[in-house]
N, C-alpha and C positions, 0 to 999 in steps of 0.2 A: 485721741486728740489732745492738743495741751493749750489750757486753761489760762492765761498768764493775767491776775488781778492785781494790780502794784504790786506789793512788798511780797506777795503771796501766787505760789504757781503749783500747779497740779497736773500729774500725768495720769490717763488713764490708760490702764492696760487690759483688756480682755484676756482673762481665764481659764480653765476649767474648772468649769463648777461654779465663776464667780468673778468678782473684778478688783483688780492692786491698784491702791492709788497712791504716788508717791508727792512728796509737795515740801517745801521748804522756803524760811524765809528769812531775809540778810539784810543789809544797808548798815551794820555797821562800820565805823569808819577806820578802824584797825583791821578787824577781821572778821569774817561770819559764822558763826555757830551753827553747830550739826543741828538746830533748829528745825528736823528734817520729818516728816509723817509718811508712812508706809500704811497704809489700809488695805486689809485681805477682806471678803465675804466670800463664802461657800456653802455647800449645801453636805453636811455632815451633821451627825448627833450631837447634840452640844456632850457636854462632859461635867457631871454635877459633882458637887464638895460634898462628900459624905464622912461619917465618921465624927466621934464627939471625943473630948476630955482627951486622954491622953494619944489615943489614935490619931485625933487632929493632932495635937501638938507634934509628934512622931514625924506626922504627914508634913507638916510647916517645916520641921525639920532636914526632912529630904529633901523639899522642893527648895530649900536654901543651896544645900549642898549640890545638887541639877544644876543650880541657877549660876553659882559662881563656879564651879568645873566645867561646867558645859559654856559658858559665856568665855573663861578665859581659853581653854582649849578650841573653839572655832576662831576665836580672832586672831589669836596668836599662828593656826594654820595658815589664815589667808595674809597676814602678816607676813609672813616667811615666804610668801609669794617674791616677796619683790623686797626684800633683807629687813625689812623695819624689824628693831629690838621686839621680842617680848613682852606685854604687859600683865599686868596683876591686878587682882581685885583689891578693891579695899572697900572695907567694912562703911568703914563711912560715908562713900559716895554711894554704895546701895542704897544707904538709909533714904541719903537725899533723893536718890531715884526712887525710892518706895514710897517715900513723903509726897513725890508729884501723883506718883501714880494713886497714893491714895486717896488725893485729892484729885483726882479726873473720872475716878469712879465714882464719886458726891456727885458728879456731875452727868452721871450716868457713860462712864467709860468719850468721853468727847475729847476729839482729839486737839489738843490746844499744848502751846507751849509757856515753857517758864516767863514771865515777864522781864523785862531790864532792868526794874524796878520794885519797892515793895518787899513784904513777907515773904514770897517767895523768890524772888529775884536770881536770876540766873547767874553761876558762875565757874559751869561746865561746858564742854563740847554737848550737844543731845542729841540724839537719834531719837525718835518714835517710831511705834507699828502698833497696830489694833487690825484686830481679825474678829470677825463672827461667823460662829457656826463651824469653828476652826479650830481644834488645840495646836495651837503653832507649839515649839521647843525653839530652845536657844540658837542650833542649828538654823534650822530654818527663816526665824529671825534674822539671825544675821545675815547667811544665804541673798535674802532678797536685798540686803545693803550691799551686798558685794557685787551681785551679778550686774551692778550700775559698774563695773569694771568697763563693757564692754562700746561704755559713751561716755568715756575719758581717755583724752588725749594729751599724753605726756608734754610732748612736744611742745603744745602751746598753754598749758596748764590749765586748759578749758572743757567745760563739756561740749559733747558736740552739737551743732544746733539746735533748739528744741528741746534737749535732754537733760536730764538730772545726772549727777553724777557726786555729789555730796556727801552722800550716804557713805558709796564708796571710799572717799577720800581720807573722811575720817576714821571707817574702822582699820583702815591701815596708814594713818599719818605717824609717820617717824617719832615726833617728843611727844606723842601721847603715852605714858606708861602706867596710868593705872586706871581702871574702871570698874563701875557699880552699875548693876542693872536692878531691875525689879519687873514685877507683873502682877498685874489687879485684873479681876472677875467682874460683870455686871452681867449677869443671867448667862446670856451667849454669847455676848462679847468680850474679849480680852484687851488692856493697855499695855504695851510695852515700853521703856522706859531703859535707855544706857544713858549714862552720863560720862563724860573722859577727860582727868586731865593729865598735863595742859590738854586744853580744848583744843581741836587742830582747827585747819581750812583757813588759814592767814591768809589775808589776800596779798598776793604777789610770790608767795612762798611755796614750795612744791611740797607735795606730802612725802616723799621720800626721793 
């Protein structure tokens, strides 16, 4: 069914194993922000952080190097769907994505976005996703922001009734070229975290 509360709407989708809910929220008056939440639950092992001193750090170290090869190589695939340039990581806006997601895990992984305003104050494109009981990967991640491909309609630059389509629009809008992702733990839950700029989804403007 879909949920529509003011500024805030929510899809749910039935699973296997579990339910996606995708949701996003906009009224700004230039353009709206990939302000967008993906939530997975399943019913799988959780997957624990083991390993201290240097093996952790080793471990932190790979899962950088996952995070930004595996984040720029899927977007850049579904990119090339439909010509939009290449983009890249940057160091920097991981941070900022790291920065939220480490703050949403203080809050026990809750899905909430940057504010307009304030210390943390938004000034990216953003995607969210949070899964429990699930080790999502980058892949997958994104995955569920694309497959919103399939309730957008070129033609009128709309989603189709009832539907999200945001997600999509952003991981492949045209002058997006560079992005940072991140991802935080709370027991069995995960936050996921892209940030891109320029931000896409200008209203009135086509993603590509």
């Amino acid at each position: 069914y879909l949920m529509d509360t003011s500024r805030n709407m929510y899809v749910l989708l039935p699973l296997k194993g579990g339910t996606a809910y995708w949701g996003y929220i906009n009224g700004f008056k230039t353009w709206y922000k990939m302000y967008q939440v993906t939530k997975v639950t399943g019913n799988v092992p959780d997957v624990n952080d083991e390993g201290t001193g240097g093996k952790e750090a080793k471990k932190e170290e790979d899962n950088t190097s996952e995070m930004s090869s595996g984040m720029v190589a899927i977007h850049n695939q579904y990119r090339a769907t439909v010509g939009s340039p290449a983009v890249s990581w940057d160091a920097g806006i991981a941070g900022y994505a790291q920065e939220w997601a480490n703050y949403l895990k203080s809050k026990n992984c809750s899905m909430e976005h940057r504010p307009r305003s304030g210390t943390y104050k938004q000034k990216y494109g953003e995607n969210l996703a949070w899964a429990s009981g699930m080790n999502l990967s980058p892949n997958s991640v994104v995955k569920m922001w694309y497959d919103e491909v399939k309730d957008y309609q070129y033609s009128t630059n709309s989603c189709k009734p009832g539907k999200v389509c945001g997600h999509y629009t952003q991981v492949v809008w045209k002058n997006s070229q560079r992005i940072g992702c991140a991802m935080a733990k709370c027991g069995q839950a995960q936050i996921w975290v892209c940030n891109y700029d320029p931000p896409g989804n200008w209203v009135g403007q086509k993603p590509y």
